[in-house]
C-alpha positions in Angstrom: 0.0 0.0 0.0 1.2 3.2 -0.9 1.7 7.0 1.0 -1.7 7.9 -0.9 -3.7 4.8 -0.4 -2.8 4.5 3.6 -4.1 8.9 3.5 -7.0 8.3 2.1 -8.0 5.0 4.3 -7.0 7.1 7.5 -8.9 10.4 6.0 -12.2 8.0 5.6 -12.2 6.9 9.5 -11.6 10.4 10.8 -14.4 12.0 12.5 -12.2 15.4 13.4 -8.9 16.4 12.8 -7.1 15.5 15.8 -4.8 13.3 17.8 -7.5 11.0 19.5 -9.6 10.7 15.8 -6.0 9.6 13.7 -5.5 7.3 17.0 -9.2 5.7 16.7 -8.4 5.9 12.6 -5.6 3.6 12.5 -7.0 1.0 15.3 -10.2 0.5 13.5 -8.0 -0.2 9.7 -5.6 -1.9 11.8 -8.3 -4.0 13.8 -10.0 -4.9 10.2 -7.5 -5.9 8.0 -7.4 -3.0 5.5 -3.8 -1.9 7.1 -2.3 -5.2 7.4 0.5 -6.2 9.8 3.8 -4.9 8.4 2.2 -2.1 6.3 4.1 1.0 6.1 2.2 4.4 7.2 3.4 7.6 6.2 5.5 9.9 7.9 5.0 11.9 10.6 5.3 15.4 8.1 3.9 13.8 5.5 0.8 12.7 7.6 0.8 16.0 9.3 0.6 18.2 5.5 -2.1 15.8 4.1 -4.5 15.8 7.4 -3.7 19.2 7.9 -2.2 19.0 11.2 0.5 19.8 13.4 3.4 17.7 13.2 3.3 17.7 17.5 0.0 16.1 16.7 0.6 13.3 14.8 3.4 12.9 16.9 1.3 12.5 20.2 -0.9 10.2 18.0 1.8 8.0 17.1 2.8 8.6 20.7 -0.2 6.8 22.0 -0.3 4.0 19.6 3.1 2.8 19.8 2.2 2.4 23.9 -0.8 0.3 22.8 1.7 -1.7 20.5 -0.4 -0.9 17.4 2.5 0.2 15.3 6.4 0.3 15.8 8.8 2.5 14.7 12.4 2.3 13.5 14.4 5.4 12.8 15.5 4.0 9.3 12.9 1.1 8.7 9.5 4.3 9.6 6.6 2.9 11.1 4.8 0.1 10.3 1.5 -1.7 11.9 3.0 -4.2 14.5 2.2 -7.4 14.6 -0.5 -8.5 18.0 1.4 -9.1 20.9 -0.5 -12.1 22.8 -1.6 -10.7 26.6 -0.3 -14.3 27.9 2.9 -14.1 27.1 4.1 -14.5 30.3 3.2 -18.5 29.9 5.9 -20.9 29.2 7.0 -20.9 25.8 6.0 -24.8 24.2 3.8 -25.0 27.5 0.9 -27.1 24.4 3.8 -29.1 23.4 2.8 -32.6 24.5 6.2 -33.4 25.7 4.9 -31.5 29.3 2.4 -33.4 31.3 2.0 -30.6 33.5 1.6 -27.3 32.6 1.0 -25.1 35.4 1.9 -21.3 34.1 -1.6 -20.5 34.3 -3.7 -19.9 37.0 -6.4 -22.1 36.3 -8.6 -23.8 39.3 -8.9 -28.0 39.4 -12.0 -28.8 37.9 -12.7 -31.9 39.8 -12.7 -29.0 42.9 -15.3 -27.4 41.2 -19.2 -28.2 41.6 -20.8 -30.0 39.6 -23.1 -27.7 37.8 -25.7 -30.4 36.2 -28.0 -30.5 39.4 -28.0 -26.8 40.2 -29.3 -26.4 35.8 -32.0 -28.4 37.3 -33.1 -26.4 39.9 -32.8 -23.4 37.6 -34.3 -25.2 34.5 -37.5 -26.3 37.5 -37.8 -22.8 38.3 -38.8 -21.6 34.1 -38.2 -17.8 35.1 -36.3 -16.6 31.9 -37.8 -12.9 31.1 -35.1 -12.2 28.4 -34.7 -8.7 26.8 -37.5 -7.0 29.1 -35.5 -8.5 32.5 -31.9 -8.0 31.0 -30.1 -5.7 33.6 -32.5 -7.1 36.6 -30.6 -8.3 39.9 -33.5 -10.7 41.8 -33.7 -9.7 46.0 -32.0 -13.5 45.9 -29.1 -12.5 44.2 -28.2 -8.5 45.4 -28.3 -10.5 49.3 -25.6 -13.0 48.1 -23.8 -10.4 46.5 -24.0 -7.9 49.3 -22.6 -10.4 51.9 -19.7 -10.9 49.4 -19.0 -8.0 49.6 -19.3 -7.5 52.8 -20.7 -3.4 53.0 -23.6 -1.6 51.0 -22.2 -0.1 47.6 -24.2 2.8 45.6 -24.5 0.9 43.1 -24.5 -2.7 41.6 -24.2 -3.6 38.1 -23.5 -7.1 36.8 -21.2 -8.1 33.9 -20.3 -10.8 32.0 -16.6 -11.4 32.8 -13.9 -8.9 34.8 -11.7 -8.8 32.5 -14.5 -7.7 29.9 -15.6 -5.2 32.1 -11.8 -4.0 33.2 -11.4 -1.5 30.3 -15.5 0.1 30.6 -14.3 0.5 34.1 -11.1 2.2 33.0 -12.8 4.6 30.8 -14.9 5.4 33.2 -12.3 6.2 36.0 -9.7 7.6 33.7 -8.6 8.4 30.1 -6.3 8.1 26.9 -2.7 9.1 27.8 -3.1 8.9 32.1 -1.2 6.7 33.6 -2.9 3.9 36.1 -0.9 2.4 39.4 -0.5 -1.3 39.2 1.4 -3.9 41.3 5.1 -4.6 40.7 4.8 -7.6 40.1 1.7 -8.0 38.0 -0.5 -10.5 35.9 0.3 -9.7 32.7 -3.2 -9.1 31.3 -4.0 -5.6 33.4 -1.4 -3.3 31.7 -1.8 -5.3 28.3 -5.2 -4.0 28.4 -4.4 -0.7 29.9 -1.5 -0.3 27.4 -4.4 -1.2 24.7 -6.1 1.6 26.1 -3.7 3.9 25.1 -3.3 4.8 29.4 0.7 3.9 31.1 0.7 1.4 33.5 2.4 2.8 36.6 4.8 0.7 39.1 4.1 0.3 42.4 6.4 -2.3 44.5 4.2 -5.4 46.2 6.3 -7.2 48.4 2.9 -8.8 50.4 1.7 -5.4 51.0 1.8 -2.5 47.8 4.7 -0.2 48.9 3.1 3.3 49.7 5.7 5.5 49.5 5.7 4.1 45.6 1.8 4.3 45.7 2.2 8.1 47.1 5.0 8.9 44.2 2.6 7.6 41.1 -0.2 9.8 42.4 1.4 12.8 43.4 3.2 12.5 39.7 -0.8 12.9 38.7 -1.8 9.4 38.1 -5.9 9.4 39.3 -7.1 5.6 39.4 -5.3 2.6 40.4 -5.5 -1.3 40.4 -5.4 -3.5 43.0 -6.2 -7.3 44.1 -6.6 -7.0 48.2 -8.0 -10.6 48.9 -5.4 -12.6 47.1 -2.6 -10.9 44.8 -1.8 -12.5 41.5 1.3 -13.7 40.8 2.0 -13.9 44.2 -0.6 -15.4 45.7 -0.4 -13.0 48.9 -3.3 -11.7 50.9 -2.8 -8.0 51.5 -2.6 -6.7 55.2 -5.6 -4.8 56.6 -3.2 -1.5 57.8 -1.9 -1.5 54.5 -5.8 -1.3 52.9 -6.7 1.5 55.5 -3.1 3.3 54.5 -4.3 3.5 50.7 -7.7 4.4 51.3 -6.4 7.2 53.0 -4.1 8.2 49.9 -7.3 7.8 47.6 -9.0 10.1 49.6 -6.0 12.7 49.6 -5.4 12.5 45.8 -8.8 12.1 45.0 -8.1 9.0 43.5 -10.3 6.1 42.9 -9.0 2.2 43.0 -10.6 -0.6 41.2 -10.7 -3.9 43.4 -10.2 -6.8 41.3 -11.2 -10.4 43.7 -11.2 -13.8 41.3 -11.0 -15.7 44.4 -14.3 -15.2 46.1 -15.1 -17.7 48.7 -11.8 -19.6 48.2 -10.4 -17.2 50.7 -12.6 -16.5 54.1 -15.1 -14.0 54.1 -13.8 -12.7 56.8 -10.5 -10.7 54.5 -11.4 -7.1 54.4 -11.8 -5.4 51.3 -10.8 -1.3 50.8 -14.1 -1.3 48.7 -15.6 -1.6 52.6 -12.8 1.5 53.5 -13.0 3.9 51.1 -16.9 3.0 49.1 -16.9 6.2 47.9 -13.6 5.7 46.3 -14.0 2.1 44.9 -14.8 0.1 42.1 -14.9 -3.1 43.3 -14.9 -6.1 40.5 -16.1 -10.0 42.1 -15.6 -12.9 39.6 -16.9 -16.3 40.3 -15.0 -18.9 37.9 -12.5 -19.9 39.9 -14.4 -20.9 43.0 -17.7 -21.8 41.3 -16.8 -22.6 37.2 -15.6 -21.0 34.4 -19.4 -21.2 32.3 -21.3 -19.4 35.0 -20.3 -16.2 33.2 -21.2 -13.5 35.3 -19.2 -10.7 37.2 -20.6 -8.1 39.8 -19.3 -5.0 39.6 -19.9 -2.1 42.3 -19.1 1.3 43.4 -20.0 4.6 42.9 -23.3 5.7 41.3 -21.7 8.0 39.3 -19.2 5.7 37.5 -21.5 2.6 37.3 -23.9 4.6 35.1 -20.8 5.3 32.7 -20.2 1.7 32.7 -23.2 0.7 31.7 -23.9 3.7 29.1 -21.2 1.9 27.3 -21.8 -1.1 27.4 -22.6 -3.0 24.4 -26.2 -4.3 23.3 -25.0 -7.4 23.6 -22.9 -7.8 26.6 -25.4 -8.0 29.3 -25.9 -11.2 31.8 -28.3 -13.9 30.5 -31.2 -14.5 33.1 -29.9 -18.1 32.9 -26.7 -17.3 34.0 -27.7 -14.9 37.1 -30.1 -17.7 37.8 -27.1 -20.7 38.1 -24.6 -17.9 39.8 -27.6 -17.2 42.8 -28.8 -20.8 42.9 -24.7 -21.7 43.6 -24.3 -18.6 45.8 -27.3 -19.5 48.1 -26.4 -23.8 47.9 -25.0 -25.4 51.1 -23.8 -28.3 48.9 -22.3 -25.9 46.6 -20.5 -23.7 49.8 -19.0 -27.3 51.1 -17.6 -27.9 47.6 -15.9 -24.8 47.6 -14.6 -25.1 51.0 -13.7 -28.5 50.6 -11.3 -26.7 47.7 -10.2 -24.0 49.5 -8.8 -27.0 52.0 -7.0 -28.5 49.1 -5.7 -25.8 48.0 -4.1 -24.5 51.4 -2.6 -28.8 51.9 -1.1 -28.3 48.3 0.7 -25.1 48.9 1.8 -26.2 52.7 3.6 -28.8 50.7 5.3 -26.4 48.7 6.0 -24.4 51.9 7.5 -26.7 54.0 9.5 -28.7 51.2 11.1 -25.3 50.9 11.4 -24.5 54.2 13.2 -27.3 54.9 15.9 -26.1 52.6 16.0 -23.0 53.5 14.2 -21.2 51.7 10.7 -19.2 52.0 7.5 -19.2 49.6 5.6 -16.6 50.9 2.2 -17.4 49.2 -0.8 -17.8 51.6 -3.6 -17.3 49.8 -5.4 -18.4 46.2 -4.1 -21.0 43.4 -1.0 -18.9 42.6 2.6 -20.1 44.1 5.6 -17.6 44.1 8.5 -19.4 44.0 11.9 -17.9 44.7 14.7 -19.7 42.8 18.1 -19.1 42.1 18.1 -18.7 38.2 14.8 -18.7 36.3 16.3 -20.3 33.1 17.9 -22.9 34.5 15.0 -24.1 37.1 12.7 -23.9 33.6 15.1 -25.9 31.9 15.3 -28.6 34.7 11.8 -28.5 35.3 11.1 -28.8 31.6 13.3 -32.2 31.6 10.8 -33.4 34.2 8.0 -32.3 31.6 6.8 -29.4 33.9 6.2 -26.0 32.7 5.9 -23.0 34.8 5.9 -19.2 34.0 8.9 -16.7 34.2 8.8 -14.3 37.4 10.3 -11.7 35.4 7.4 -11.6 32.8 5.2 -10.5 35.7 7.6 -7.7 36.3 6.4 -4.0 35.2 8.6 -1.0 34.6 11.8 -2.4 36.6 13.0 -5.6 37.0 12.2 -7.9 39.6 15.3 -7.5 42.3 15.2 -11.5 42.9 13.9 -14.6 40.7 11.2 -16.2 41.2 8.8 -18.6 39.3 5.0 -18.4 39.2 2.7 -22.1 38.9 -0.7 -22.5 39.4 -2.1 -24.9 42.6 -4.6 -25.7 40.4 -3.5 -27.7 37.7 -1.6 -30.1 39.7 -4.1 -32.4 40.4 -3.2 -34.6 42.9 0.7 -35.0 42.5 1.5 -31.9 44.2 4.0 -34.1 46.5 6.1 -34.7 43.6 6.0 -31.4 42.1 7.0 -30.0 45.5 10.2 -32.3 45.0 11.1 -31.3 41.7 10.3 -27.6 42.2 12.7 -27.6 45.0 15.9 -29.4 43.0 14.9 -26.6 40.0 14.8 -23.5 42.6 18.2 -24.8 43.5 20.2 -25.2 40.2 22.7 -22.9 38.9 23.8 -22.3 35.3 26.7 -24.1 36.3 24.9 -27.2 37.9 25.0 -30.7 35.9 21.2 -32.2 36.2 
């Protein structure tokens, strides 16, 4: 495609003349194919003379669209639309290669810790209440009281969604906007600033050692930063819970910034209700986002979201026709919610869970060494060199994720590994063993 071709594409998806409209004018031809990966755009004059505008422009377009990793530039190659880079990148490379019988990058629950959803369809499919269209935004009395003790305070407002991480960037906008920056842990899962970064915000470092550092958390406000993300209950990577002084400490800098925090929890019940959340701190300053598919399953596709009046009405303005929460759905999520046989299950996981990682705990203890997780499906494990306990893990046909991929802005001061509790079945004695000879090679070790 030539200079005058890629103008005249760009021209036809501009609303207005400015930075934002090029920005929304080359992720809509990038996003459907008519600029294809590798094609080269015009330069920033030449872009600037045709559109007729300021070169500064085009520049802070281009600005904002390399930060979503839309388009690259090279000083002698220009700019071309980048190739997708995948948001789970952090996952072992070859981790579907069928020479690893466990892969346990990702932090997916067990499934045979899950219910069993076929008898709770029943009692939904007995009950024949589906309204459809006319009932699509409806929370029943049923459901608002199980969601209200989850969340343990009375919000403004409650709106339910179809996933968190669908709802993630709605909440953004609504909190935020195009070139701010937004705090997030140090480390991170890799999926929050892919989609801020997508966004076209700047995902801001602050430290988490078990508890987000707030002298950091004080530096990215003051520097103007206005909304940041958190996980309170249990922290992913690390798989920490977060102290109680340290939630009151940061609602006390949202409230001093006027800053607001979205609350991300996709362990629900897996961790006791008892954990307090800052949503229950600082309501007035919260978003708080609840998932359900680790504890509960993965198909019961529904997410409560609340918070503020104010920014829930922005959420749902922009929402989608489509992405509201079947009545089917909302019916299986308060028939689980409200189950005793259901609340054992999870229980009985959240038992599991805490045996499996006490392995990991002790095994490591014994040697010296500390995992620090307490809390969730995640493990944290500190090792001595990441490529070589990957390499001598990946002999055992194991595969585990790269601390350093979870690290934001700065590099993580020690290495460390991340795997998931959850897709170790029942062998987690084992893994223990081998996770423990991998976190003590050295490059210069003979396996």
């Amino acid at each position: 495609m030539n200079d005058k071709d890629a103008l005249d594409l760009l021209r036809s998806r501009m609303q207005r003349f400015d930075a934002d409209s090029l920005v929304d004018a080359v992720l809509l031809t990038a996003r459907s194919g008519d600029l294809t990966v590798g094609a080269r755009l015009p330069t920033i004059a030449t872009l600037a003379r045709s559109l007729g505008l300021s070169n500064s422009t085009v520049s802070l377009a281009w600005k904002s669209l390399v930060q979503m990793g839309v388009i690259e530039t090279n000083r002698r190659g220009g700019t071309h639309v980048a190739r997708p880079v995948a948001a789970t990148s952090y996952r072992a490379r070859g981790q579907t290669d069928a020479r690893f019988r466990y892969r346990l990058a990702a932090g997916y629950p067990d499934p045979a810790l899950q219910p069993d959803l076929r008898r709770i369809l029943h009692q939904v499919a007995d009950r024949a209440e589906f309204p459809g269209y006319p009932g699509k935004d409806d929370i029943s009395p049923g459901l608002r009281e199980a969601l209200l003790r989850r969340l343990g305070y009375e919000p403004e407002a409650l709106l339910l969604d179809t996933e968190v991480i669908g709802a993630l960037p709605r909440v953004l906008q609504a909190v935020s906007h195009r070139g701010a920056s937004i705090g997030v842990s140090n480390p991170e899962f890799p999926l929050y600033p892919a989609i801020i970064r997508q966004l076209g915000m700047n995902p801001a470092a602050v430290t988490f050692t078990g508890r987000y550092d707030e002298v950091d958390l004080e530096r990215v406000l003051r520097s103007g930063a206005r909304a940041v993300l958190v996980q309170t209950r249990v922290h992913n990577p690390t798989g920490r819970r977060v102290p109680t002084e340290n939630l009151a400490a940061i609602a006390e800098l949202l409230r001093k910034f006027d800053a607001t925090a979205i609350e991300i929890d996709h362990h629900g019940a897996l961790e006791p209700e008892s954990d307090v959340r800052l949503a229950s701190l600082a309501p007035e300053r919260v978003v708080a986002l609840l998932s359900f598919a680790k504890e509960i399953h993965p198909d019961v596709r529904v997410a409560a979201i609340a918070g503020p009046r104010a920014v829930l009405e922005r959420v749902s303005a922009w929402r989608a026709g489509g992405e509201w929460v079947s009545s089917i759905n909302r019916a299986v999520l308060e028939a689980c919610l409200s189950d005793p046989e259901v609340a054992t299950i999870v229980a009985h996981a959240r038992d599991e869970y805490a045996r499996r990682r006490m392995l990991f705990r002790d095994r490591f203890a014994s040697a010296g060494l500390t995992i620090a997780s307490d809390a969730g499906i995640n493990l944290w494990i500190p090792v001595r060199d990441e490529k070589e306990a990957l390499l001598h893990l990946a002999v055992d046909g194991i595969a585990a994720a790269r601390g350093s991929a979870f690290a934001i802005g700065r590099a993580m001061t020690t290495p460390h590994l991340h795997a998931s509790l959850g897709t170790m079945g029942a062998d987690s004695d084992f893994l223990s063993e081998r996770f423990l000879r991998a976190a003590l090679a050295t490059p210069s070790s003979v396996y």
